[in-house]
C-alpha positions as CSV (number, residue, x, y, z in Angstrom):
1,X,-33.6,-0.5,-17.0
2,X,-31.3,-3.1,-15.0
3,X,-28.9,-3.2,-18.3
4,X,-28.4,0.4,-18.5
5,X,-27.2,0.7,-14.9
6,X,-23.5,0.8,-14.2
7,X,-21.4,-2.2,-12.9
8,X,-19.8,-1.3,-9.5
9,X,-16.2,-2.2,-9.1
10,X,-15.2,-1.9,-5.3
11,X,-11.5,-0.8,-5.4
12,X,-9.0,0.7,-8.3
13,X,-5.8,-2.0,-8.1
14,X,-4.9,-4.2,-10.3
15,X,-8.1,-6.5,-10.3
16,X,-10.4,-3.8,-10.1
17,X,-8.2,-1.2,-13.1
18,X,-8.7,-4.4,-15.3
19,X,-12.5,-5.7,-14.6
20,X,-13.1,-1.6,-15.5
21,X,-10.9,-2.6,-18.8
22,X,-12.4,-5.4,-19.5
23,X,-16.5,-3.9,-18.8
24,X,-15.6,-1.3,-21.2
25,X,-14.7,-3.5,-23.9
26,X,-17.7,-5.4,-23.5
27,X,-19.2,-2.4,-23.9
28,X,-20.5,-2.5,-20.5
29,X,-20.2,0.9,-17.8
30,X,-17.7,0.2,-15.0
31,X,-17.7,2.3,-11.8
32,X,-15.3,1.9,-9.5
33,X,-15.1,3.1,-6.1
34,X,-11.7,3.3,-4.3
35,X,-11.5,4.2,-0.8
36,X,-7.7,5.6,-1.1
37,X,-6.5,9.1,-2.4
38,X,-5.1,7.3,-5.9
39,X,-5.5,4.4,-7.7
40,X,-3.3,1.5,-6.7
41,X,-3.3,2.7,-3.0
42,X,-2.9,-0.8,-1.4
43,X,0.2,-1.5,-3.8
44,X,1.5,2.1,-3.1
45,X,1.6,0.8,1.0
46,X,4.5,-1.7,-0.3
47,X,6.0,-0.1,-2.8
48,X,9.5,-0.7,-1.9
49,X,8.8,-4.5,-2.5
50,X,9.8,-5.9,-5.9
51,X,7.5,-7.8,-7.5
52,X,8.6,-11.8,-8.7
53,X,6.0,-11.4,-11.5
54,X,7.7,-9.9,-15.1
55,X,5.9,-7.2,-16.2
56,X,4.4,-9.4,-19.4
57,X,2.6,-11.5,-15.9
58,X,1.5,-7.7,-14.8
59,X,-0.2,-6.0,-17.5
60,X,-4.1,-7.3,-17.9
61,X,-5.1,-7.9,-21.9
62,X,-7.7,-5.6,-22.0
63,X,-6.2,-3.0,-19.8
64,X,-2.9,-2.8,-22.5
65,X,-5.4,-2.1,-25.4
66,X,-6.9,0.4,-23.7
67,X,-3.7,2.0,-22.8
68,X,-2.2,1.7,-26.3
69,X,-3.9,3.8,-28.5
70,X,-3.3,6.6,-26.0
71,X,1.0,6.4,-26.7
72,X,1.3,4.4,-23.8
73,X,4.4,2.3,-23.8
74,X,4.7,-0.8,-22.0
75,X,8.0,-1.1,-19.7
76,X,10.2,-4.0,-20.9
77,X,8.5,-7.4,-20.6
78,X,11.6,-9.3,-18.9
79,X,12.2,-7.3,-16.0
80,X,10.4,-7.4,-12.2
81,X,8.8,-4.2,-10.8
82,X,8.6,-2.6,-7.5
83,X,5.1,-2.1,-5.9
84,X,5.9,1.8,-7.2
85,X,6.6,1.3,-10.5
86,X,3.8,-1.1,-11.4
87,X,2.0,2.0,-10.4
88,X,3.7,4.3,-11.2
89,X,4.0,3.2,-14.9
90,X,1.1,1.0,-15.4
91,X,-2.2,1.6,-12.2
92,X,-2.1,5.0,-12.6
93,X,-1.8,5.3,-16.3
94,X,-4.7,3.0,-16.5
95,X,-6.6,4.9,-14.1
96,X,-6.4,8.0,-16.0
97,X,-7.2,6.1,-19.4
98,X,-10.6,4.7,-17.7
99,X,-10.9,8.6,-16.7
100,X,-12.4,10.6,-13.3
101,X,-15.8,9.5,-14.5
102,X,-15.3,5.9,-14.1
103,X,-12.7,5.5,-11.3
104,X,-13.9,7.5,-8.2
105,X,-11.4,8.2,-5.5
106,X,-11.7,8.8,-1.6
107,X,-14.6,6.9,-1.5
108,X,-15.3,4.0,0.2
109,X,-18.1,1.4,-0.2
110,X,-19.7,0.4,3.1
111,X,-22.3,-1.7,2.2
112,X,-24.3,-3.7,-0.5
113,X,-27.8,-5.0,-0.4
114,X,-30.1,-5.6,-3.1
115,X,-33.0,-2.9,-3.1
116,X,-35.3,-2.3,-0.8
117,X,-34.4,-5.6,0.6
118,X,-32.2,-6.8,3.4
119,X,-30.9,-10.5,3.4
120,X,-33.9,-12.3,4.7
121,X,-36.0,-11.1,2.5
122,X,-36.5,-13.9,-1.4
123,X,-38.8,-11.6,-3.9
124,X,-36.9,-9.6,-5.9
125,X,-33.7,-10.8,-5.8
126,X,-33.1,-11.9,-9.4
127,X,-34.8,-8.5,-10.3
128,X,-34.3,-5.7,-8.3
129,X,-30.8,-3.7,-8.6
130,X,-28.1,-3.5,-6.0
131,X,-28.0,-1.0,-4.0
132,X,-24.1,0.6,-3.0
133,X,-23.8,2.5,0.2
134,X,-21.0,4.8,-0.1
135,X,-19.1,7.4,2.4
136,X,-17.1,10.3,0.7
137,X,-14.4,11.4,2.4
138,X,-15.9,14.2,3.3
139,X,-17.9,12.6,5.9
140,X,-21.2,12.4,3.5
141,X,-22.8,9.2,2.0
142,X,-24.5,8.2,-1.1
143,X,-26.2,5.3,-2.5
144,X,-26.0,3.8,-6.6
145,X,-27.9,1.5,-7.9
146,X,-25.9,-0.9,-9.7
147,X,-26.9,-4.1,-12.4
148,X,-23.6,-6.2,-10.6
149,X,-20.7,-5.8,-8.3
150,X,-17.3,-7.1,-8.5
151,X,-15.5,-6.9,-5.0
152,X,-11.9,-6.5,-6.0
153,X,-11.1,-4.9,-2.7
154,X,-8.4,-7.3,-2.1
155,X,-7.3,-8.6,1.8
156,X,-4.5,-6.4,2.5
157,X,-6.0,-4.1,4.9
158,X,-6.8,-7.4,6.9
159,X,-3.8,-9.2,8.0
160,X,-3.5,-12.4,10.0
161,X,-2.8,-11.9,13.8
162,X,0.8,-13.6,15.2
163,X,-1.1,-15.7,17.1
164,X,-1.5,-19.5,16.4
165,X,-5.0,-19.9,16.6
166,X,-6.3,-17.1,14.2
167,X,-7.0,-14.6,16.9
168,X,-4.4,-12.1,18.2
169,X,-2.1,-13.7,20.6
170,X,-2.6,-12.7,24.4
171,X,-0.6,-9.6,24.8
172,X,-0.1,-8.9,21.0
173,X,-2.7,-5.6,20.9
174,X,-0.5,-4.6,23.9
175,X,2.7,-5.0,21.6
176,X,1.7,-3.2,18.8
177,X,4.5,-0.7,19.0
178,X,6.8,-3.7,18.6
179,X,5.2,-5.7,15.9
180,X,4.9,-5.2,12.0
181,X,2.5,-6.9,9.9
182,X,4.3,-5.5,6.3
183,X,7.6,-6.2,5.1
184,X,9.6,-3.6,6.4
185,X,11.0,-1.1,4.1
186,X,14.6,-1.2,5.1
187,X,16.1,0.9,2.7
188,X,14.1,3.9,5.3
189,X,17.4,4.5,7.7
190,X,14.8,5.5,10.1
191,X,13.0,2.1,9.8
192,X,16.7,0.2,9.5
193,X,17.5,1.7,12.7
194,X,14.4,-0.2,14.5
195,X,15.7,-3.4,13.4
196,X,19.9,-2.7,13.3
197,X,21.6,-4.3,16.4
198,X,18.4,-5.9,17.7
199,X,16.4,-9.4,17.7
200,X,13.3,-9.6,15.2
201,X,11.1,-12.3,15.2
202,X,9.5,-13.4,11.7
203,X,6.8,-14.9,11.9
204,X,5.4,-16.5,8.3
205,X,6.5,-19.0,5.9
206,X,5.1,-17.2,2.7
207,X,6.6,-15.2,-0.3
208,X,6.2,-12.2,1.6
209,X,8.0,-13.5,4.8
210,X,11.2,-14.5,2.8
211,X,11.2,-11.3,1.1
212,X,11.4,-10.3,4.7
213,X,14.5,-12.8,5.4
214,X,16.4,-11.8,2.7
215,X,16.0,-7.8,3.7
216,X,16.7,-8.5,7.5
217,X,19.3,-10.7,6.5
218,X,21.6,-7.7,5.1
219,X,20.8,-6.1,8.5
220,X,22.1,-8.8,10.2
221,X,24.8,-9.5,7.8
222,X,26.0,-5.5,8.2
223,X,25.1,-4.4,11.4
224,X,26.7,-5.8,14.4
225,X,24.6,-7.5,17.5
226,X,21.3,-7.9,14.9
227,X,19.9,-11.3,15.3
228,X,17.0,-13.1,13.3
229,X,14.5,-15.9,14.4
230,X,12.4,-17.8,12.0
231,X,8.8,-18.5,13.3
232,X,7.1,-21.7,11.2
233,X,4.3,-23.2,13.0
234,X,5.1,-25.8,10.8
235,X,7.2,-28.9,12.3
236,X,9.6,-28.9,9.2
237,X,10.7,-26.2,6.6
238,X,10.3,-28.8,3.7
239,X,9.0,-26.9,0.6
240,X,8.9,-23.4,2.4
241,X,12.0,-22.4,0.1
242,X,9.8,-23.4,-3.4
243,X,10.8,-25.0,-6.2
244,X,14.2,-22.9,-7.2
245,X,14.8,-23.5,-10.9
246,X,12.1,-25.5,-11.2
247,X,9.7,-22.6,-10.7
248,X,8.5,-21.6,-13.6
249,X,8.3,-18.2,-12.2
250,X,12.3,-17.6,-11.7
251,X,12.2,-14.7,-9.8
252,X,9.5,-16.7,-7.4
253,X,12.2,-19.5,-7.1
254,X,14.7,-17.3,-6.6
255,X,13.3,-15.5,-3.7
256,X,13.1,-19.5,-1.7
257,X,16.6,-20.1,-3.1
258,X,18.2,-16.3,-1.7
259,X,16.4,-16.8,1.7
260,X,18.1,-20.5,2.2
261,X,21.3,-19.1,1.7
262,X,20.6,-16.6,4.5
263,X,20.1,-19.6,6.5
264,X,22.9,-21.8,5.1
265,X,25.6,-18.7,6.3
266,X,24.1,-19.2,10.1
267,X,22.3,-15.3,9.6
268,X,19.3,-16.4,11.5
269,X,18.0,-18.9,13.8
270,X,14.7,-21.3,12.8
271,X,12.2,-22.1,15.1
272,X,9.5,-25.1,13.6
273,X,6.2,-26.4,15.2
274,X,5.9,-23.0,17.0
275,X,2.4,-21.7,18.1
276,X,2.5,-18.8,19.2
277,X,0.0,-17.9,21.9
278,X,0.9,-15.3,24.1
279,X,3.9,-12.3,23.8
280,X,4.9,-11.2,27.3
281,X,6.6,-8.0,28.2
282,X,10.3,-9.1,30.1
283,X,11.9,-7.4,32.7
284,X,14.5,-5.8,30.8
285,X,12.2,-4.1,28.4
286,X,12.1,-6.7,25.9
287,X,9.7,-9.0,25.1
288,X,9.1,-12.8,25.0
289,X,7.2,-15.3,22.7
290,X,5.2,-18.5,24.1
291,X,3.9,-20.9,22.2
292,X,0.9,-23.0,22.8
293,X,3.1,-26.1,24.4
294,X,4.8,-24.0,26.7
295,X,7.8,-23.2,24.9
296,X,9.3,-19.5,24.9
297,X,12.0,-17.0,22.3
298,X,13.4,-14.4,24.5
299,X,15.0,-11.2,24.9
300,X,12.6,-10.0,21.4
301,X,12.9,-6.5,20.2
302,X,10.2,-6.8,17.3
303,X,8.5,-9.0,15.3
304,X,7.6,-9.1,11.7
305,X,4.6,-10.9,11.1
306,X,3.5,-12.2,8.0
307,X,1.3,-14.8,8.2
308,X,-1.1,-14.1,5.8
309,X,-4.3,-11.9,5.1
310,X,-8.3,-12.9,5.5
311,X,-11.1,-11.3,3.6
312,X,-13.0,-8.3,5.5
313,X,-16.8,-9.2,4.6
314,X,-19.0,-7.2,7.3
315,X,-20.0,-4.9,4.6
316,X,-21.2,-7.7,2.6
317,X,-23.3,-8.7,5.2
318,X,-26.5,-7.8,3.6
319,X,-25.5,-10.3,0.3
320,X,-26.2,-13.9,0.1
321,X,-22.5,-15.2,-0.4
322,X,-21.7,-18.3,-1.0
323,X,-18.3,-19.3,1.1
324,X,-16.4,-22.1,2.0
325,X,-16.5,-22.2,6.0
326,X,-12.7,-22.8,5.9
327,X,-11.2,-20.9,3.5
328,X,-13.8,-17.9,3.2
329,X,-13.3,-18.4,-1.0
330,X,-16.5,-19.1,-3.4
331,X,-17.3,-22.7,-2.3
332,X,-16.6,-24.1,-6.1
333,X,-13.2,-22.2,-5.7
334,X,-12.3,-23.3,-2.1
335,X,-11.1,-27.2,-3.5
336,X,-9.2,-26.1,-5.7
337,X,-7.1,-23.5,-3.5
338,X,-7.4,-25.3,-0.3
339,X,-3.6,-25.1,1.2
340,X,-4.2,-28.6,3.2
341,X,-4.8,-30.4,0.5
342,X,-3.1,-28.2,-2.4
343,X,0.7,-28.2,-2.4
344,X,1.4,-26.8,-5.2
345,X,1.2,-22.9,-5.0
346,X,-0.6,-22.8,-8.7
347,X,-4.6,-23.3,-9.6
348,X,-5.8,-24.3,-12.8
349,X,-7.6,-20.9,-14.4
350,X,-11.1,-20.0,-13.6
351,X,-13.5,-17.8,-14.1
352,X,-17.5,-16.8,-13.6
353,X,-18.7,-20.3,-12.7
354,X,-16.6,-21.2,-9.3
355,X,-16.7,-17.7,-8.6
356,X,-20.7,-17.4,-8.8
357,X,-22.6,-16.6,-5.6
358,X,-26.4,-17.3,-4.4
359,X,-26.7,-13.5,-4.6
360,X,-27.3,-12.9,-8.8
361,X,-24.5,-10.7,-10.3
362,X,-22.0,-10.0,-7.1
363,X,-18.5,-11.7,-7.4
364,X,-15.6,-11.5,-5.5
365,X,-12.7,-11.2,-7.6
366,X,-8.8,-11.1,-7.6
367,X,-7.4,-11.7,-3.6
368,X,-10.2,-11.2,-2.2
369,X,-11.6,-14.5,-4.1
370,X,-9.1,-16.6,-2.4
371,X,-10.4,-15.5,1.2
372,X,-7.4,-17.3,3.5
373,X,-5.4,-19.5,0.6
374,X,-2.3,-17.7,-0.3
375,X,-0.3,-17.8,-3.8
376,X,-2.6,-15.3,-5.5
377,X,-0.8,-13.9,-8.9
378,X,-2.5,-11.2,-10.6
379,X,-2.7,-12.9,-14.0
380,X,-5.6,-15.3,-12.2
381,X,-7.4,-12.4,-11.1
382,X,-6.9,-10.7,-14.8
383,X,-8.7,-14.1,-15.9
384,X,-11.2,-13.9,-12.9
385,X,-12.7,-10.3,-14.4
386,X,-12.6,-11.6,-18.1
387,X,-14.9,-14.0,-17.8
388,X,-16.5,-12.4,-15.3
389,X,-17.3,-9.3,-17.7
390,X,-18.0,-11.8,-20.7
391,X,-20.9,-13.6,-18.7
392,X,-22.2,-9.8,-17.8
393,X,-22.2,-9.0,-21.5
394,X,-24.3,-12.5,-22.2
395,X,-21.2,-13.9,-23.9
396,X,-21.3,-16.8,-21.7
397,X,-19.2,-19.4,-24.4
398,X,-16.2,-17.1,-24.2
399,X,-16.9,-16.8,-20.1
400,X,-16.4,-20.8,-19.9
401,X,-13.7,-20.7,-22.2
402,X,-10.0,-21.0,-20.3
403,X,-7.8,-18.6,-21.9
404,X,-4.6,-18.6,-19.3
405,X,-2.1,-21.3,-18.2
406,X,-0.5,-20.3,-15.3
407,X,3.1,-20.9,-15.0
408,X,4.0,-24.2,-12.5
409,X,5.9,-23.5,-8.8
410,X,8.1,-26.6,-9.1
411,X,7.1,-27.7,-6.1
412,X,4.6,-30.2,-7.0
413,X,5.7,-33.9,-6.8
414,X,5.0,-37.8,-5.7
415,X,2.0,-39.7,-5.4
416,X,-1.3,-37.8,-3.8
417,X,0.4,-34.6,-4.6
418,X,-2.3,-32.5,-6.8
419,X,-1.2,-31.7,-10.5
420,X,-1.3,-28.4,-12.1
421,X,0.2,-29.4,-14.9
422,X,-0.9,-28.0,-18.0
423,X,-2.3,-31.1,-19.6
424,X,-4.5,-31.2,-16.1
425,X,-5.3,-27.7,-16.2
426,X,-6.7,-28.4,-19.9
427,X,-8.4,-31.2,-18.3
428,X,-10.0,-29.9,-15.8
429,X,-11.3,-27.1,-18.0
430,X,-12.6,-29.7,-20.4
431,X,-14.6,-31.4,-17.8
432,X,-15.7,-27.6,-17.0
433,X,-17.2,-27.1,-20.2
434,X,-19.4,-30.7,-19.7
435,X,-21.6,-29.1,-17.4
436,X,-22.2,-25.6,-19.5
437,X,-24.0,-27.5,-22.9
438,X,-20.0,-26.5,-24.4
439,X,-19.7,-29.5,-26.0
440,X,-16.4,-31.1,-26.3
441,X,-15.2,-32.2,-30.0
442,X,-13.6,-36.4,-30.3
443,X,-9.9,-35.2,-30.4
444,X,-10.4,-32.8,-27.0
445,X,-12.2,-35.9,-25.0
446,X,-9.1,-38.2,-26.6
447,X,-6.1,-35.8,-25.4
448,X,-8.1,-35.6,-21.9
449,X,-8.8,-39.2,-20.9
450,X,-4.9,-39.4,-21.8
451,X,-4.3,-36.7,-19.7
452,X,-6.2,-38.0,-17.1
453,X,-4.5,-41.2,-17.2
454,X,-0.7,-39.5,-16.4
455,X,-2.6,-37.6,-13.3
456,X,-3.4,-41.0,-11.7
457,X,0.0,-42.5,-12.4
458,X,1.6,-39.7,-10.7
């Protein structure tokens, strides 16, 4: 009976619209559950931001043959799409090729837990279904029973606070009115007007916080009296621009090299090694940033943070996860995303194993993998759900089997700098395969003991 029962799919973006793709093909039955009015609903909240991914980077595998058949026609490969045309002319065509049956809107999932069973509680847990609380939007609530559940609800209704030490900076709820955790969508003349003539704070050192520069930048550039201040807690901008034509994502290294020249023509100020811990109202109705050592940014009209997003796991409570206690990833993920340790902006591809739990058959795919680390592309996640729906359909040789090499940053470099590299990306998925009776052939262990060998002289 377990077999026969659908596999629950918490949230219909791009992660979620593929793992449903990728079910079906397996022959398995998806259900997903999204909590918005549409499919795509998160993207739709930034959907005057361009995308540095082409759309050949956008489109899962399984999702364009299902969408094929139907006269679908892919946009051109070679060019970059907002946030509303990728759904616009991909999320909600996919949507309505996985049909209403499969992909349920307003409705949110509030809870998992395996049946009859709370977390405490050992018997039954490799036996017993899951159990999928859900609230309509209508008020009323539901339960399914479900074989497995892939949480593809991303992090973006969870961003990071402004202040330095992970919890909201003293006086920042009090602030609200001032601050914006999004890019802003400037091209809004009511939203321009917020931000024209005055001094914004940006607070970040991500993609989405130079996308941020480079749009505040024409503000300042156009608009008399408009002045910009760079927040890095950070004590030196170093790589925060990216790895320009090096990237192998040129749009990516485009963005770093577009929001240096902003700063190279003197359009905004930066401030490094800044904590903040507290934003104080001023006398003149402005505001005022203080960091943690006592240093302060005055006369403030708003701030743009962007400083990241966290997973939201209370309705997981109930599920035995398995999560680094830093990054809040899948702890045989966490290594190899870890931002102190991993420079480079790229991981090597991955799939069911480092995204297992303790909790049989319940992953956390696409952002929402990552828990903290940034750099998330959607092509990793359309891997993530592959193998993830392979091992569900008992196809666990094609589940260990890489089948993506993800395009380097650039930035990567030096001795004690981690490689991601393609020759270490195969390498790393060779030594994979040693651990899941996949037996490597002479020529594969030859080609990785060599690649091995130019890691360590890096």
């Amino acid at each position: 009976m377990a077999n026969e029962l659908p596999v629950v799919v918490v949230g219909a973006g791009p992660i979620g619209l593929a793992a449903a793709a990728e079910l079906r093909e397996r022959g398995l039955n998806p259900l997903v559950f999204e909590r918005g009015a549409t499919a795509g609903a998160a993207v739709g909240e930034w959907n005057h931001v361009r995308l540095f991914s082409r759309w050949a980077e956008l489109i899962a595998p399984a999702a364009r043959r299902l969408l094929e058949p139907s006269g679908w026609a892919a946009p051109a490969e070679n060019t970059y799409p907002t946030g509303q045309e990728w759904a616009d002319h991909y999320l909600m065509p996919l949507a309505k090729a996985l049909g209403e049956d499969v992909v349920v809107l307003d409705t949110e999932v509030v809870g998992v837990a395996r049946r009859g069973r709370d977390r405490v509680v050992n018997a039954g847990r490799d036996s017993e279904p899951l159990s999928v609380h859900l609230r309509y939007g209508d008020g009323t609530e539901d339960r399914v029973l479900a074989r497995a559940v892939i949480d593809a609800s991303g992090t973006w209704g969870a961003p990071n606070p402004l202040g330095g030490e992970g919890l909201p900076a003293l006086g920042e709820t009090a602030a609200a009115t001032v601050i914006d955790y999004r890019v802003p969508d400037l091209d809004d003349d009511t939203i321009r007007a917020r931000y024209a003539g005055k001094h914004t704070v940006i607070a970040g050192s991500g993609h989405s916080a130079l996308t941020a520069i480079i749009a505040l930048a024409d503000v300042a550039k156009n608009e008399p009296g408009t002045r910009l201040t760079w927040v890095l807690r950070r004590g030196e901008v170093g790589s925060t621009f990216g790895g320009g034509e090096a990237d192998q994502l040129p749009a990516r290294g485009a963005l770093g090299q577009r929001a240096k020249q902003a700063l190279d023509a003197g359009l905004l100020t930066v401030v490094t090694g800044f904590r903040t811990a507290a934003i104080e109202s001023s006398d003149n109705s402005r505001y005022r940033l203080v960091s943690d050592a006592g240093r302060r940014i005055e006369d403030v009209d708003r701030v743009v943070v962007l400083t990241g997003f966290r997973p939201e796991l209370s309705w997981l409570s109930e599920i035995r996860l398995g999560l680094d206690p830093i990054l809040q990833a899948p702890t045989q993920l966490a290594p190899l995303i870890d931002p102190n340790v991993h420079s480079c902006g790229t991981v090597y591809p991955h799939g069911v194993t480092e995204l297992a739990h303790p909790e049989p058959n319940v992953f956390l795919a696409g952002m929402k993998s990552y828990g903290r680390a940034p750099t998330f592309l959607a092509m990793t996640g359309y891997e993530q759900v592959r193998s993830i729906a392979a091992a569900l359909a008992g196809d666990r040789e094609a589940a260990e089997r890489v089948e993506l090499v993800l395009p380097d940053t650039g930035v990567c470099g030096g001795a004690g700098v981690f490689d991601d590299s393609t020759a270490a990306q195969k390498t790393r998925s060779l030594l994979r395969r040693t651990t899941h009776d996949a037996a490597p052939n002479a020529e594969e262990v030859t080609n990785a003991v060599a690649a091995l060998g130019a890691i360590a002289a890096t």
